[in-house]
C-alpha positions as CSV (number, residue, x, y, z in Angstrom):
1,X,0.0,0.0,0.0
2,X,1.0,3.6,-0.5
3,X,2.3,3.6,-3.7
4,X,1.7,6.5,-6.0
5,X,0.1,5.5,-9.4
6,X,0.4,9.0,-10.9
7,X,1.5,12.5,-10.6
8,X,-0.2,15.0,-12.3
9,X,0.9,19.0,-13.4
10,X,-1.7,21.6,-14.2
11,X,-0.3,24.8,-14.7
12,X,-3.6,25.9,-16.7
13,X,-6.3,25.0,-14.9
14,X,-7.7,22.1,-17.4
15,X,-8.2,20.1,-14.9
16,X,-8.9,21.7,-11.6
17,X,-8.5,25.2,-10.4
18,X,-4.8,26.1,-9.5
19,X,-5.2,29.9,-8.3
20,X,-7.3,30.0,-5.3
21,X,-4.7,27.5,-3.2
22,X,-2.3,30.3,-4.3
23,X,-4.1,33.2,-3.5
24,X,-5.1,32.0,-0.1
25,X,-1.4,31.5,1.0
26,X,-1.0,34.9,-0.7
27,X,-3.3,36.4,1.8
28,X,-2.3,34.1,4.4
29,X,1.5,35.7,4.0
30,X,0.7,39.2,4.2
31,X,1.2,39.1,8.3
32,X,4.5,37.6,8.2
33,X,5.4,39.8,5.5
34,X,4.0,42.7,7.5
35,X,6.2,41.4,10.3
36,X,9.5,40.7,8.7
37,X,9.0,43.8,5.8
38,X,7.4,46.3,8.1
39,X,8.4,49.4,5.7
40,X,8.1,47.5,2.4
41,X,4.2,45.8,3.5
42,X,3.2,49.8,4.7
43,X,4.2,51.3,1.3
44,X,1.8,49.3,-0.4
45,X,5.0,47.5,-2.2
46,X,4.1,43.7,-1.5
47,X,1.1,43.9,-3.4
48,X,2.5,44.1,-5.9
49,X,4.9,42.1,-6.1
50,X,3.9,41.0,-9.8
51,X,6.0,43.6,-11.3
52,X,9.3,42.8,-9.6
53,X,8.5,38.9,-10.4
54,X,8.0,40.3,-14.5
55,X,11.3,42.3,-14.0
56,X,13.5,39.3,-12.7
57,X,12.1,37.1,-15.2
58,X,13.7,39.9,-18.1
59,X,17.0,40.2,-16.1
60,X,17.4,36.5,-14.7
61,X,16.1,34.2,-17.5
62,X,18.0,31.1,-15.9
63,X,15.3,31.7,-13.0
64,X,12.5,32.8,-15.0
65,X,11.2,28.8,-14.2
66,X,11.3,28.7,-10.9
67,X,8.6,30.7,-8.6
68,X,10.4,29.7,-5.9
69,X,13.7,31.7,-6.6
70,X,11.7,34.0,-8.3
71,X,9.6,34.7,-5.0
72,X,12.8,34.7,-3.1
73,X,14.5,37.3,-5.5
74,X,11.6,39.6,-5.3
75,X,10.8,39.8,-1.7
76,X,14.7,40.2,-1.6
77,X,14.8,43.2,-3.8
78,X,11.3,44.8,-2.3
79,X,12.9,45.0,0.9
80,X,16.7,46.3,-0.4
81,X,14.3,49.2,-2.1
82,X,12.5,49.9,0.7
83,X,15.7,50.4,3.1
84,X,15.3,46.6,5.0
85,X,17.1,43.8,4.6
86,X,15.8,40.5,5.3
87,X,18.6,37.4,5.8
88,X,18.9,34.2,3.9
89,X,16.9,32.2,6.9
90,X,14.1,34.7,6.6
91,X,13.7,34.7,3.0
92,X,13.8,30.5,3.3
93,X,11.5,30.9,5.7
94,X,9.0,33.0,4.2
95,X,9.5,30.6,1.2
96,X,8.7,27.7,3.2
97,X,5.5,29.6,4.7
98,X,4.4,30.4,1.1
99,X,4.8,26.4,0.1
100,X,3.2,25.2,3.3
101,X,0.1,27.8,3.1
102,X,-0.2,26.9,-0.6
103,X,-0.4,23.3,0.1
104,X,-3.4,23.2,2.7
């Protein structure tokens, strides 16, 4: 028992709806951003976030694949351009957050 008989990708939503997981841990982030990017989440900046992800994927095309780094990279440069700076063990954490809020 406990094999796995097949593993599925849908990145279009053919066969079930892939946005709402997302944009529940999207709102289910927005403390511990607010907590770890004070400055950044009171500017308004970490909403959107879309347009730093856009950028990186021009400048960083070896990373343009994976929303992981990409998510890292972005909260990375939000914070640098709002005057905070957020370590490698927060941005891994925050990353982790993201993946386990995603996954409920």
């Amino acid at each position: 028992g406990g094999s796995v008989a097949c593993i599925t990708f849908d990145l279009d939503e053919t066969c079930w709806p892939t946005m709402p997981p997302i944009d529940a841990a999207r709102r289910a982030m927005e403390p511990l951003l607010a907590e770890a990017m004070p400055r950044s989440h009171e500017s308004g900046a970490l909403a959107s976030l879309g347009g730093a992800f856009r950028a990186l994927r021009e400048e960083r095309p070896l990373i343009a694949h994976d929303m992981l780094e990409l998510r890292a990279a972005a909260l990375s440069r939000v914070a640098e351009e709002h005057g905070e700076a957020l370590s490698s063990q927060q941005v891994a954490a925050l990353g982790e957050a993201f993946i386990t809020a995603r996954s409920q």
